[in-house]
mmCIF file of the N, C-alpha and C atoms, coordinates in Angstrom:
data_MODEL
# 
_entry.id   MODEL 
# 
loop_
_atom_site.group_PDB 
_atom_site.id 
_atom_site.type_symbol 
_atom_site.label_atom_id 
_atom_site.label_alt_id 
_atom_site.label_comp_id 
_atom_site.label_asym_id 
_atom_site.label_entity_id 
_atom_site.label_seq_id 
_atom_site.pdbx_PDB_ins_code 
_atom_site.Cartn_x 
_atom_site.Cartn_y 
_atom_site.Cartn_z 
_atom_site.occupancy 
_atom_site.B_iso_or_equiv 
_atom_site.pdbx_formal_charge 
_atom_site.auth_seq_id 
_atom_site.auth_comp_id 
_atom_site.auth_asym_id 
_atom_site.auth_atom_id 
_atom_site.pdbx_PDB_model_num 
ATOM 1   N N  . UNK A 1 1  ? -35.796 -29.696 -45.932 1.00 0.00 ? 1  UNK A N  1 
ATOM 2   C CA . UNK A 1 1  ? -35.416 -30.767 -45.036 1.00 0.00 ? 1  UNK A CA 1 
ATOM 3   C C  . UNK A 1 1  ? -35.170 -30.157 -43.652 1.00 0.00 ? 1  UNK A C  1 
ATOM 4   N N  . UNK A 1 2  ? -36.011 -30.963 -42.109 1.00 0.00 ? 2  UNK A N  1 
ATOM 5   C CA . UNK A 1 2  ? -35.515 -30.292 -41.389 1.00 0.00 ? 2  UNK A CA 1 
ATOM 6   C C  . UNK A 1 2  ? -34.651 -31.339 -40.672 1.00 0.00 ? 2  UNK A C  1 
ATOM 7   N N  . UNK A 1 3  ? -33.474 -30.542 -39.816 1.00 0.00 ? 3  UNK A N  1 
ATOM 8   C CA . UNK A 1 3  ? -32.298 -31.179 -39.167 1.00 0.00 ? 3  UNK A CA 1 
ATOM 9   C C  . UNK A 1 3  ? -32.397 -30.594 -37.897 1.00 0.00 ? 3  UNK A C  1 
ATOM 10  N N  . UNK A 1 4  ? -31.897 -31.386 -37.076 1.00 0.00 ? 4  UNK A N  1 
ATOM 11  C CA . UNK A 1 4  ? -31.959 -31.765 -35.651 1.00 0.00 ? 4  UNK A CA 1 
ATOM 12  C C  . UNK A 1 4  ? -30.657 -31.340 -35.225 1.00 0.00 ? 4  UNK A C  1 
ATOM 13  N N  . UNK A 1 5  ? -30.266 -30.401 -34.544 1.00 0.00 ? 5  UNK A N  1 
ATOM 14  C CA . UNK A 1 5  ? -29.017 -30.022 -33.908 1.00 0.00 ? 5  UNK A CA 1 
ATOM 15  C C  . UNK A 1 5  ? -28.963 -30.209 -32.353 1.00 0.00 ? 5  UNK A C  1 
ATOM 16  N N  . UNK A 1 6  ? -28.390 -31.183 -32.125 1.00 0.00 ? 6  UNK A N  1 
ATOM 17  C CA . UNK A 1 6  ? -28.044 -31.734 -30.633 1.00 0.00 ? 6  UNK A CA 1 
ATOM 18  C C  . UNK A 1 6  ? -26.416 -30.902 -29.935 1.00 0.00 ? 6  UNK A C  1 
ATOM 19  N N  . UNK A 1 7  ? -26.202 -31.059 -28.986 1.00 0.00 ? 7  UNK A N  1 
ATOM 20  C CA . UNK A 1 7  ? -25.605 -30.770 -28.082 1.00 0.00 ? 7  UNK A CA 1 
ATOM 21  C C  . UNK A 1 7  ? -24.820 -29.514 -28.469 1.00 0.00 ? 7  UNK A C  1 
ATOM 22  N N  . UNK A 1 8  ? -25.280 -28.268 -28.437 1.00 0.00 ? 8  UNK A N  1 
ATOM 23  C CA . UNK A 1 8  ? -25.243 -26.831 -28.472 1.00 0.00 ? 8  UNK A CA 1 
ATOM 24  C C  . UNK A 1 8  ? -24.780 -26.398 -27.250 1.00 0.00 ? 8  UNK A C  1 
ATOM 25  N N  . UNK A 1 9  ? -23.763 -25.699 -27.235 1.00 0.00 ? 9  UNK A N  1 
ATOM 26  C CA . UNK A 1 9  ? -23.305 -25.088 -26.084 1.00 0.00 ? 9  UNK A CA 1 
ATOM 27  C C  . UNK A 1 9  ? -24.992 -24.098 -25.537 1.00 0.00 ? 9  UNK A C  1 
ATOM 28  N N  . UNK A 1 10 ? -25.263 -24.079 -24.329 1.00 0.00 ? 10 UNK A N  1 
ATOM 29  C CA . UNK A 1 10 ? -26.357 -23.323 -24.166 1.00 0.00 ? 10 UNK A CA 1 
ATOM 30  C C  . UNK A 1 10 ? -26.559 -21.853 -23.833 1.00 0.00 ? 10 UNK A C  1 
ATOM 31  N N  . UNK A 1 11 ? -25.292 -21.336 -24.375 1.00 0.00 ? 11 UNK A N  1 
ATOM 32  C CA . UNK A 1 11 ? -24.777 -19.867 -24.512 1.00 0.00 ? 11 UNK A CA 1 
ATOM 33  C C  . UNK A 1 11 ? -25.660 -19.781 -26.172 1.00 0.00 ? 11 UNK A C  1 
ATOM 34  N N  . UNK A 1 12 ? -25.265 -20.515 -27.014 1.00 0.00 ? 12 UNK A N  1 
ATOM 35  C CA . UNK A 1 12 ? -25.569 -20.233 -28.287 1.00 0.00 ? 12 UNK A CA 1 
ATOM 36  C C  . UNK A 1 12 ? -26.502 -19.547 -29.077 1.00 0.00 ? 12 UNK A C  1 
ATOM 37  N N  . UNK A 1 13 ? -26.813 -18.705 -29.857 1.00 0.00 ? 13 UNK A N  1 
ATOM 38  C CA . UNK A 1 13 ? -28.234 -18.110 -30.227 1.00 0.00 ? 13 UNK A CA 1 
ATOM 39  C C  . UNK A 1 13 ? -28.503 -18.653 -31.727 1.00 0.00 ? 13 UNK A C  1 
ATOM 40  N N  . UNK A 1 14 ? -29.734 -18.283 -31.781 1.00 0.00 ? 14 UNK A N  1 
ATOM 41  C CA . UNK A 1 14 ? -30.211 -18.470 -32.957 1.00 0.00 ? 14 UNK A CA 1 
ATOM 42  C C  . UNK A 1 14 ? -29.132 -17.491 -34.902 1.00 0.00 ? 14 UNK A C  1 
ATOM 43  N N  . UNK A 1 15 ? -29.135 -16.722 -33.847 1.00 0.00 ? 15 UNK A N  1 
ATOM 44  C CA . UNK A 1 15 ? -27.899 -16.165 -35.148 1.00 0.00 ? 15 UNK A CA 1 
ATOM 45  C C  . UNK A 1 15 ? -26.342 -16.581 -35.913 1.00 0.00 ? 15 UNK A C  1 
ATOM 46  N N  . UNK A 1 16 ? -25.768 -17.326 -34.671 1.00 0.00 ? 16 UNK A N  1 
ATOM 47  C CA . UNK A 1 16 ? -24.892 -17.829 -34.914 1.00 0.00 ? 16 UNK A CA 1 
ATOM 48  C C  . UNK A 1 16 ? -24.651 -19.329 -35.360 1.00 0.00 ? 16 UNK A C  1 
ATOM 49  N N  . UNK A 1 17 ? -26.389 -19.447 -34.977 1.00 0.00 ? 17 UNK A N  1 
ATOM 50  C CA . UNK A 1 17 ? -26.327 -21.209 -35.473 1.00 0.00 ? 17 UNK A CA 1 
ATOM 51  C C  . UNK A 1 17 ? -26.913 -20.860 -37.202 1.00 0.00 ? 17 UNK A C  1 
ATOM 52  N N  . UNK A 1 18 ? -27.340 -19.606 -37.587 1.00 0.00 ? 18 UNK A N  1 
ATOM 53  C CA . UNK A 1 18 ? -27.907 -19.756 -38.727 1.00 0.00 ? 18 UNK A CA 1 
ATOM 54  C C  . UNK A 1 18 ? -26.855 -20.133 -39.987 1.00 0.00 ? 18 UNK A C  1 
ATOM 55  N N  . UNK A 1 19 ? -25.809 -18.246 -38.973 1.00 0.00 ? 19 UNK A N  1 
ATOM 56  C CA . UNK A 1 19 ? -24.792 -18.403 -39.981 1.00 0.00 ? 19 UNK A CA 1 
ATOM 57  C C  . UNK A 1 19 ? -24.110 -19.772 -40.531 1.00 0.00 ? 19 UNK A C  1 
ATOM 58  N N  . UNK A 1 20 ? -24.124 -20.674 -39.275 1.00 0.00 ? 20 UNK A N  1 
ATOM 59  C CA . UNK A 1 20 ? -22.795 -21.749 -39.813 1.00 0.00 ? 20 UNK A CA 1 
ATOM 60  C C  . UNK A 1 20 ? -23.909 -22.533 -40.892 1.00 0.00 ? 20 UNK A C  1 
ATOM 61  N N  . UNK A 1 21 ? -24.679 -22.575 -40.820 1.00 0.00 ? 21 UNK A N  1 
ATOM 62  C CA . UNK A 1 21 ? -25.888 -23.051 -42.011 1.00 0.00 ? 21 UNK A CA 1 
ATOM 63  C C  . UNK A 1 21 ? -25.950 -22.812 -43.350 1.00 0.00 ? 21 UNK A C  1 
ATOM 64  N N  . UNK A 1 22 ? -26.074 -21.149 -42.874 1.00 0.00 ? 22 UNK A N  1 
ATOM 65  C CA . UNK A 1 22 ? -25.901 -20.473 -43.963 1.00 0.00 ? 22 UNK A CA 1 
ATOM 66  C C  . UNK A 1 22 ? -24.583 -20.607 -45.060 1.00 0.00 ? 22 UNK A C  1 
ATOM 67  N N  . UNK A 1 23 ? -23.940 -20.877 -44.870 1.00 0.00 ? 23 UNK A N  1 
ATOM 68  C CA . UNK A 1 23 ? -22.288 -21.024 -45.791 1.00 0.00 ? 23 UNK A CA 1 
ATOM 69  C C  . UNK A 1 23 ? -22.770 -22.487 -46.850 1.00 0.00 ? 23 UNK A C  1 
ATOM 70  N N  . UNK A 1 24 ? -23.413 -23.037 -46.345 1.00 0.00 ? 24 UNK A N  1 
ATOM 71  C CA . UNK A 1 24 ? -24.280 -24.068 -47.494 1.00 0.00 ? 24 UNK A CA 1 
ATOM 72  C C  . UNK A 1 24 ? -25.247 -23.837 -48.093 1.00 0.00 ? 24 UNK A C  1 
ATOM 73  N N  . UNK A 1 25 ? -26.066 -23.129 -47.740 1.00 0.00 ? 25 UNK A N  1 
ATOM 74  C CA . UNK A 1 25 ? -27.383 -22.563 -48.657 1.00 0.00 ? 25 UNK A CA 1 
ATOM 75  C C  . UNK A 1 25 ? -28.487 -21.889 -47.835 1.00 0.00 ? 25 UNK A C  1 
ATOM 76  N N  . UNK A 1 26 ? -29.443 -21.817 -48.432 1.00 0.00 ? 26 UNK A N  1 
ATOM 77  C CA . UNK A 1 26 ? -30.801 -21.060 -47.799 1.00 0.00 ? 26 UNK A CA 1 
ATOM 78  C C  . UNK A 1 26 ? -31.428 -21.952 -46.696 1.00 0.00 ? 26 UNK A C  1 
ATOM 79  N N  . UNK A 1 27 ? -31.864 -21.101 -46.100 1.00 0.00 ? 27 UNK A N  1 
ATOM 80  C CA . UNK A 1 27 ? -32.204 -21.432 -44.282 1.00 0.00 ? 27 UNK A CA 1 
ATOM 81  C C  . UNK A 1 27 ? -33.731 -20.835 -44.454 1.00 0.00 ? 27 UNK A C  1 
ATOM 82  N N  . UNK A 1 28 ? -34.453 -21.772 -44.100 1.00 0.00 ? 28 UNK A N  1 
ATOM 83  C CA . UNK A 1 28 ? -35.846 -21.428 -43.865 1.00 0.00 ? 28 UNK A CA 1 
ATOM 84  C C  . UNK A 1 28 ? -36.544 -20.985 -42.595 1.00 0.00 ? 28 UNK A C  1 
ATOM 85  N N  . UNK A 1 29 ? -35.560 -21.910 -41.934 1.00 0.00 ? 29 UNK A N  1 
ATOM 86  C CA . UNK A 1 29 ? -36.146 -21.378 -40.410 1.00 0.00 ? 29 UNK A CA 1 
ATOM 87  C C  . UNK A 1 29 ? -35.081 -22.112 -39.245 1.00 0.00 ? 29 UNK A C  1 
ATOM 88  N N  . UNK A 1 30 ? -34.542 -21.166 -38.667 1.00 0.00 ? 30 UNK A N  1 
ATOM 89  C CA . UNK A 1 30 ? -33.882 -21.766 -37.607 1.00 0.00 ? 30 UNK A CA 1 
ATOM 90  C C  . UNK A 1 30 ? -33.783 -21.309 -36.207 1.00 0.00 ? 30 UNK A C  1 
ATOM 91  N N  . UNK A 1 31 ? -34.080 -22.301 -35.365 1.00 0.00 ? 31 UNK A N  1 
ATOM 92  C CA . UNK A 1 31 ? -34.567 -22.099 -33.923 1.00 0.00 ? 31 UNK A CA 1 
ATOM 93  C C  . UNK A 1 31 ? -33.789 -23.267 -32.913 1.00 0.00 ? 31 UNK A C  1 
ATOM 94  N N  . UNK A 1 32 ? -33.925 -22.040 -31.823 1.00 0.00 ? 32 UNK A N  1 
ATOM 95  C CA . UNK A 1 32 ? -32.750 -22.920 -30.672 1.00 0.00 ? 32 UNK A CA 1 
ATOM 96  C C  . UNK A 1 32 ? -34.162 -23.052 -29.396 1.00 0.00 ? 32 UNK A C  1 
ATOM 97  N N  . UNK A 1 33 ? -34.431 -24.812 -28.955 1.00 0.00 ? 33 UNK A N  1 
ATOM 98  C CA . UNK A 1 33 ? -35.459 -24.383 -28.306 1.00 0.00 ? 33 UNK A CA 1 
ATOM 99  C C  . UNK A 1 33 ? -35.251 -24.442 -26.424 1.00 0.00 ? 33 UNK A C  1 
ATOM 100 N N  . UNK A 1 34 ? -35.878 -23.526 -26.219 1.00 0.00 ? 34 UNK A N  1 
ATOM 101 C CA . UNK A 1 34 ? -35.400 -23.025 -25.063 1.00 0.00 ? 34 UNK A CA 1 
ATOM 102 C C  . UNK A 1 34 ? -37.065 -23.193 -23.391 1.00 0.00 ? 34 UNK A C  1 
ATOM 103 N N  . UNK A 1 35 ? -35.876 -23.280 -22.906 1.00 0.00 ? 35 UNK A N  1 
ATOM 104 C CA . UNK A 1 35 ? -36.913 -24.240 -21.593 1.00 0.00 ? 35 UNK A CA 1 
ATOM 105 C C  . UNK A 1 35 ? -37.817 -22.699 -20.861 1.00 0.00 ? 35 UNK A C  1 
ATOM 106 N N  . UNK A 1 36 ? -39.046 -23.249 -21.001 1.00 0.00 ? 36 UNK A N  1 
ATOM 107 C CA . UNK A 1 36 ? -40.237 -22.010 -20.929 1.00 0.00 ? 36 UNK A CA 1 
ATOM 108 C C  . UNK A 1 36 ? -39.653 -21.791 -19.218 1.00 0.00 ? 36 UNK A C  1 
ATOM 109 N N  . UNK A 1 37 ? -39.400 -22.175 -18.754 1.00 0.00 ? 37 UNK A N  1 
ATOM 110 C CA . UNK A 1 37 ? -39.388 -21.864 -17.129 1.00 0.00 ? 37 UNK A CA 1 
ATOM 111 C C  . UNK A 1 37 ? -38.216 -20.601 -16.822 1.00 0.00 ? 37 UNK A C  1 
ATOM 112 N N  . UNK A 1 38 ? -37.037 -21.410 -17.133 1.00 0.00 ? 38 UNK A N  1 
ATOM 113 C CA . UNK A 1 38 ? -35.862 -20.531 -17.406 1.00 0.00 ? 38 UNK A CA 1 
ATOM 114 C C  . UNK A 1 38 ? -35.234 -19.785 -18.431 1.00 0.00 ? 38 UNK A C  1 
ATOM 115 N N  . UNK A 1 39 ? -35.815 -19.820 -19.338 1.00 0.00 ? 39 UNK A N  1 
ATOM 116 C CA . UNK A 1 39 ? -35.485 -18.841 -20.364 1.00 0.00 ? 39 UNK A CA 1 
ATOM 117 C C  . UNK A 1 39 ? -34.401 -19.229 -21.420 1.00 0.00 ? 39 UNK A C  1 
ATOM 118 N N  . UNK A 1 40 ? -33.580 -20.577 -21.106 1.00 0.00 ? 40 UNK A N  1 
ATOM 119 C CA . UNK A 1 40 ? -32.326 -20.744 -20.934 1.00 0.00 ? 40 UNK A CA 1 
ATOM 120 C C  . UNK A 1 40 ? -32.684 -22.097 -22.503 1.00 0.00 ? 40 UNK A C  1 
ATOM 121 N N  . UNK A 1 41 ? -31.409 -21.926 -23.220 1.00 0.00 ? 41 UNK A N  1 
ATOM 122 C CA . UNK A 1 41 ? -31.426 -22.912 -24.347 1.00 0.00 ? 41 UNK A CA 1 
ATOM 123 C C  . UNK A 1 41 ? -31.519 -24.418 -23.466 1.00 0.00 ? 41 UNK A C  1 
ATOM 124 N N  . UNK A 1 42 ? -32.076 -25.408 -24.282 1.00 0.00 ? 42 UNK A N  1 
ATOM 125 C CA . UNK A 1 42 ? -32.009 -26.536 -23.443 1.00 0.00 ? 42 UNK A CA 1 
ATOM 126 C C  . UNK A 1 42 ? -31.120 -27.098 -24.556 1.00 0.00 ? 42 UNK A C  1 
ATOM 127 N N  . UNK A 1 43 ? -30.141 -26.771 -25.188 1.00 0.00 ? 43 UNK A N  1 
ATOM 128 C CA . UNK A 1 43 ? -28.548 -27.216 -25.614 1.00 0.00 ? 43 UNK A CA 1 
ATOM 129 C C  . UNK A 1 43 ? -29.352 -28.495 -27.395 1.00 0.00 ? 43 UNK A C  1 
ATOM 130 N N  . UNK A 1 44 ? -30.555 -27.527 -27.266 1.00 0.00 ? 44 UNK A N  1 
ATOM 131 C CA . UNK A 1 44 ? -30.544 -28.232 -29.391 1.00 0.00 ? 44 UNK A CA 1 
ATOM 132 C C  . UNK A 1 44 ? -31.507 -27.301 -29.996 1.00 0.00 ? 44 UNK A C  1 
ATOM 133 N N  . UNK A 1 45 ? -31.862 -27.611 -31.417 1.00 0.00 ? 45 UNK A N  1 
ATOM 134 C CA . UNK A 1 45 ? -32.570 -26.885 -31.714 1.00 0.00 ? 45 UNK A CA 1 
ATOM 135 C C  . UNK A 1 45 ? -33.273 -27.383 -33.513 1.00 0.00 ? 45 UNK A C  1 
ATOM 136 N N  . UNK A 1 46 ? -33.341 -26.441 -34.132 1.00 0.00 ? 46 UNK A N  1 
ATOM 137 C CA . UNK A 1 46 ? -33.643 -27.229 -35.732 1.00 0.00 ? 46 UNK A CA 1 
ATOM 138 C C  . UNK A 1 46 ? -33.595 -26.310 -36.708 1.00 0.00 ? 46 UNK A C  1 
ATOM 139 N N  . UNK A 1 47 ? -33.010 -26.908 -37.995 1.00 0.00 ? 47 UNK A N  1 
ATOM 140 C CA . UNK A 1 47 ? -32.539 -25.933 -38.964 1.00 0.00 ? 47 UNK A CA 1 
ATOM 141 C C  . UNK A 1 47 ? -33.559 -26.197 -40.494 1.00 0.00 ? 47 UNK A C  1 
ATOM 142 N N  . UNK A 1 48 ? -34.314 -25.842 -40.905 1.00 0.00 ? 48 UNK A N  1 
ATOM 143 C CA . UNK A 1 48 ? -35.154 -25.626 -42.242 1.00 0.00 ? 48 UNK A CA 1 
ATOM 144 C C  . UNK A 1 48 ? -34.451 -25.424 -43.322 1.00 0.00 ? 48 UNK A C  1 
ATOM 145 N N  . UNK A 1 49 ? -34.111 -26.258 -43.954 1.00 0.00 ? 49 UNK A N  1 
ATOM 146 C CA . UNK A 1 49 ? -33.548 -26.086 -45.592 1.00 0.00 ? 49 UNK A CA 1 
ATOM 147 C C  . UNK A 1 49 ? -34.053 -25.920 -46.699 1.00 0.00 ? 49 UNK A C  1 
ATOM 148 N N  . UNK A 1 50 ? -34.669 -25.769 -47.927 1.00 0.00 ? 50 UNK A N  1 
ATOM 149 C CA . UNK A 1 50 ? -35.370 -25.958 -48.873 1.00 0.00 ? 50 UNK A CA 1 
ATOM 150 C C  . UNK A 1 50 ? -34.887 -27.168 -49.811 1.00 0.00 ? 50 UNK A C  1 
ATOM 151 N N  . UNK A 1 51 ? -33.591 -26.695 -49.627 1.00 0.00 ? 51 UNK A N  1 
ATOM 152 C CA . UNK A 1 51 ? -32.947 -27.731 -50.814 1.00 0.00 ? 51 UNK A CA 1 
ATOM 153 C C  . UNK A 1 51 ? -32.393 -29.142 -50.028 1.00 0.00 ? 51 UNK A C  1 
ATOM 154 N N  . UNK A 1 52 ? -32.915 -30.096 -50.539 1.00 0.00 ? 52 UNK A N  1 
ATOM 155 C CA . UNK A 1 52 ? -32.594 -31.201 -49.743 1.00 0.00 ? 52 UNK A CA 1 
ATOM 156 C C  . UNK A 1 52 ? -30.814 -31.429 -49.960 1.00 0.00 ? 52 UNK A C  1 
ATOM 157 N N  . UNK A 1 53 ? -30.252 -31.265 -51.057 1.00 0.00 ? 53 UNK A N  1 
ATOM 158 C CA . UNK A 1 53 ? -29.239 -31.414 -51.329 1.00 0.00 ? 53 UNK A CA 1 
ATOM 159 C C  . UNK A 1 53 ? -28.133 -30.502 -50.271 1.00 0.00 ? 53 UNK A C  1 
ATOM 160 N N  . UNK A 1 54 ? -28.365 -29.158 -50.104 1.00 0.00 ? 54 UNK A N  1 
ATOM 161 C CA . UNK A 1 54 ? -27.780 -28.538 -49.198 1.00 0.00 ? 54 UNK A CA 1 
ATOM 162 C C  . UNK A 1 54 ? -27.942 -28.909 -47.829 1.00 0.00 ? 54 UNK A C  1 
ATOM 163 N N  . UNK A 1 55 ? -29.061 -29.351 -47.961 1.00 0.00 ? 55 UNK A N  1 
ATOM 164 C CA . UNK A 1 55 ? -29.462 -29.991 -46.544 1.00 0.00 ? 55 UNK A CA 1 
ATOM 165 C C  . UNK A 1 55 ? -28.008 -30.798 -45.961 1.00 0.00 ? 55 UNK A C  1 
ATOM 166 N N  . UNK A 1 56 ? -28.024 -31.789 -46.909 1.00 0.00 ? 56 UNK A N  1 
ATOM 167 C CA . UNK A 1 56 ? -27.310 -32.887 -47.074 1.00 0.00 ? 56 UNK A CA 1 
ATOM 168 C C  . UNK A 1 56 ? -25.832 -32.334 -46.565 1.00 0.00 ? 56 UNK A C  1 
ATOM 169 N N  . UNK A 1 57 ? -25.544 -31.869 -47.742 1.00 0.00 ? 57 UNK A N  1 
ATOM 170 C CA . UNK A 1 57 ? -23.809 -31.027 -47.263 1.00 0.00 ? 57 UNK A CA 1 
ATOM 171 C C  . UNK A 1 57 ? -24.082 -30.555 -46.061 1.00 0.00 ? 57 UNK A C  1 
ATOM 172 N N  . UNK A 1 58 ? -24.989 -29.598 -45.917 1.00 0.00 ? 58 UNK A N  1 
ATOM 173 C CA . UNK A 1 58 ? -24.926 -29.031 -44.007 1.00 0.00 ? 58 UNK A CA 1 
ATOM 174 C C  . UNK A 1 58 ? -24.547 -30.032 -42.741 1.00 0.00 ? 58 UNK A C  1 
ATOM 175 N N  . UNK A 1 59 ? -25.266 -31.340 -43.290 1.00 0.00 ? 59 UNK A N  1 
ATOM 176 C CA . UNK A 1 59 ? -25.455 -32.725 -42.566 1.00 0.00 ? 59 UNK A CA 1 
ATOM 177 C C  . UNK A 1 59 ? -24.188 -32.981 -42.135 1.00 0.00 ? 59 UNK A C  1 
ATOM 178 N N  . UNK A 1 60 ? -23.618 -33.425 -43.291 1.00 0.00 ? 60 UNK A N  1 
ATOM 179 C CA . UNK A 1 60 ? -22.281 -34.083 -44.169 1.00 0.00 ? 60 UNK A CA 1 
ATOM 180 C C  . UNK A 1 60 ? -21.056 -32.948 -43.018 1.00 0.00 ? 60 UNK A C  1 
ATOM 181 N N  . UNK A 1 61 ? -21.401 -31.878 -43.639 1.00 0.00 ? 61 UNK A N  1 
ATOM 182 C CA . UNK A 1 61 ? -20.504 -31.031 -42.999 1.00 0.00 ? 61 UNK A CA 1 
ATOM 183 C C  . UNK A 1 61 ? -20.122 -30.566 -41.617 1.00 0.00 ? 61 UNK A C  1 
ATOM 184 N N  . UNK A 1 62 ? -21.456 -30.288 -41.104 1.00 0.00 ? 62 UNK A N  1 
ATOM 185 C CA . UNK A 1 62 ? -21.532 -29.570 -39.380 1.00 0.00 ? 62 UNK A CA 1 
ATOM 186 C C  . UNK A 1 62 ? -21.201 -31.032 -38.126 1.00 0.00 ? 62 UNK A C  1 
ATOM 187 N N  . UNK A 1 63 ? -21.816 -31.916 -38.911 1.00 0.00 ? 63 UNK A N  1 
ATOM 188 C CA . UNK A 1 63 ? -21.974 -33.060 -37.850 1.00 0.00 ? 63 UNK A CA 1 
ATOM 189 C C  . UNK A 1 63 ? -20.462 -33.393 -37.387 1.00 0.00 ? 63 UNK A C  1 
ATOM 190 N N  . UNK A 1 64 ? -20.555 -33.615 -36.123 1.00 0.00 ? 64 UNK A N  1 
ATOM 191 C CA . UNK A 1 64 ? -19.353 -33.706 -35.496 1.00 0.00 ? 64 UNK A CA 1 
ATOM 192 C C  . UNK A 1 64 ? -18.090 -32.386 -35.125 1.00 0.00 ? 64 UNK A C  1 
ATOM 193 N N  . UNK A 1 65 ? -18.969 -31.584 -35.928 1.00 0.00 ? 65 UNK A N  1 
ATOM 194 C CA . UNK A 1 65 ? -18.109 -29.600 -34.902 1.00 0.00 ? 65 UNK A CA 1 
ATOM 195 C C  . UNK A 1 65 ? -17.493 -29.385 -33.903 1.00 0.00 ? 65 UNK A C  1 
ATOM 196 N N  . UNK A 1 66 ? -16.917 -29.275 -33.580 1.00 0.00 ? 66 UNK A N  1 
ATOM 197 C CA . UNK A 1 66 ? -16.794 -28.695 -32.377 1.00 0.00 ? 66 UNK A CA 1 
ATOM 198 C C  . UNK A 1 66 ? -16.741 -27.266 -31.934 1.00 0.00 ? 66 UNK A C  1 
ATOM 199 N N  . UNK A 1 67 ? -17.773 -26.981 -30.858 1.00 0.00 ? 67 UNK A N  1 
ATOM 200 C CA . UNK A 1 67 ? -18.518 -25.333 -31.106 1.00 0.00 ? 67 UNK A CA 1 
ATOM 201 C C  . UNK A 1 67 ? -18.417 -25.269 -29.211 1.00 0.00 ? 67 UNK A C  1 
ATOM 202 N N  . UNK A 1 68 ? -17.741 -23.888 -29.102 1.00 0.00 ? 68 UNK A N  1 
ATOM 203 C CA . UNK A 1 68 ? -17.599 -24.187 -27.426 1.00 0.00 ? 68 UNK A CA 1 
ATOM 204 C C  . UNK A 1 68 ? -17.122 -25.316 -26.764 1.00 0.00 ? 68 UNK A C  1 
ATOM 205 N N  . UNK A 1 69 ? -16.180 -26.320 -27.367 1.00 0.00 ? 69 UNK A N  1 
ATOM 206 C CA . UNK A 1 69 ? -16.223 -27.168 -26.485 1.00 0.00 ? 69 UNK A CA 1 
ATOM 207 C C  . UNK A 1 69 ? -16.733 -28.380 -26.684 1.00 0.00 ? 69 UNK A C  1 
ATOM 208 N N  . UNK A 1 70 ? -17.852 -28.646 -27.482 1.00 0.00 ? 70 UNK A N  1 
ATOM 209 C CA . UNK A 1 70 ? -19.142 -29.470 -27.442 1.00 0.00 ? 70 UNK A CA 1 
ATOM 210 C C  . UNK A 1 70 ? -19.052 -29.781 -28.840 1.00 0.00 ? 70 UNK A C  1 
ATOM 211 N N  . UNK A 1 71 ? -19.083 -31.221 -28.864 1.00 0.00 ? 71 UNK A N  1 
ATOM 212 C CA . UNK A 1 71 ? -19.375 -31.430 -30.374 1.00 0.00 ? 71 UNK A CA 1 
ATOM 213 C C  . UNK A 1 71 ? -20.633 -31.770 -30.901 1.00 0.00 ? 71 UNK A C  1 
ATOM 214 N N  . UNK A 1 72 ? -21.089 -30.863 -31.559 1.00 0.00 ? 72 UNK A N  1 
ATOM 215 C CA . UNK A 1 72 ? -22.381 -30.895 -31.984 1.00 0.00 ? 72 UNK A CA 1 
ATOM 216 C C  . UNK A 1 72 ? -22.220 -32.126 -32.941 1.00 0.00 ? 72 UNK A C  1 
ATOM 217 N N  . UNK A 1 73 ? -23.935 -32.298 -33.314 1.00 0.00 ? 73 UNK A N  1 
ATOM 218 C CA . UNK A 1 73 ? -24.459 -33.342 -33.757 1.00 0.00 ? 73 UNK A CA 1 
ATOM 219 C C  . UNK A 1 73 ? -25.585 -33.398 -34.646 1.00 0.00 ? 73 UNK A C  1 
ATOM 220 N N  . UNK A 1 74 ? -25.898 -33.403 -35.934 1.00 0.00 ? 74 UNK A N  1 
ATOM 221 C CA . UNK A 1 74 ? -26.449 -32.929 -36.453 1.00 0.00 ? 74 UNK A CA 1 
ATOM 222 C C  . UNK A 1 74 ? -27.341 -34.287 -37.652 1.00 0.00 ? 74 UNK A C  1 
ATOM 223 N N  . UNK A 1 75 ? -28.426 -34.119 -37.719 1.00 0.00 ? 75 UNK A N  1 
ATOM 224 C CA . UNK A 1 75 ? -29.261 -35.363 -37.828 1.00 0.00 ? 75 UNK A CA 1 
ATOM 225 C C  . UNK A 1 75 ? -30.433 -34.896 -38.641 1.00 0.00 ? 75 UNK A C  1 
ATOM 226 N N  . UNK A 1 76 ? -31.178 -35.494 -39.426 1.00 0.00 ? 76 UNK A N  1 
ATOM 227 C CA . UNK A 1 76 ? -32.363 -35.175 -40.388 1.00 0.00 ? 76 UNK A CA 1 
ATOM 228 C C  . UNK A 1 76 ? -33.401 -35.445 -39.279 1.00 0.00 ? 76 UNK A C  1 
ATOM 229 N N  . UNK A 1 77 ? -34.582 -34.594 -38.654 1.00 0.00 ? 77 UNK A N  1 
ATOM 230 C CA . UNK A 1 77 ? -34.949 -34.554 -38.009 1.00 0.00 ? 77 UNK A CA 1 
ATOM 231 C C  . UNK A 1 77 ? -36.450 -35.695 -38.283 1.00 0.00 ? 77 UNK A C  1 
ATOM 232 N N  . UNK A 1 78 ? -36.585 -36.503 -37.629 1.00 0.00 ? 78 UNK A N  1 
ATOM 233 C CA . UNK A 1 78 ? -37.438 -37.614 -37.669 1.00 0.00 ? 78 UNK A CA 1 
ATOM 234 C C  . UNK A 1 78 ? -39.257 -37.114 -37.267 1.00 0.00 ? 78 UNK A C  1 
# 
C-alpha cells in the first residue's frame, strides 16, 4: 500500500521518515520528493508497505504527528 505523507518539516530526510514507519512493519520504499531546481524537500513524500494491514496501523497511527512543529498528515495515496 502506498501512503502519501503531507506537510513534512522540509529539513526532514528520507531516514528519519523511514524509521517512524518502520516501528509498524516493512517499508518498501520510502521517498521525500524534492524540487529539481533547489534541491530542497518540497515538505511530502511516500511510504511503500507490503502489508496492507500495517499499512493501515502506520495510517491509523502517524496521521496527525506532530514532527518539527508541523503536523503531518498521512493518507493512502490515490
Amino acid at each position: 500500500m502506498k501512503l502519501l505523507v503531507r506537510n513534512l518539516d522540509r529539513t526532514l530526510d528520507e531516514d528519519t521518515l523511514r524509521k517512524m514507519f518502520e516501528a509498524f512493519g516493512q517499508i518498501q520504499s520510502c521517498t521525500i520528493v524534492m524540487d529539481p531546481k533547489s534541491g530542497v524537500s518540497k515538505g511530502f513524500g511516500f511510504v511503500e508497505m507490503p502489508v496492507p494491514g500495517e499499512a493501515k496501523a502506520a495510517m491509523k497511527q502517524l496521521n496527525g504527528t506532530v514532527v518539527s512543529d508541523l503536523t503531518m498528515r498521512v493518507k493512502k495515496a490515490e
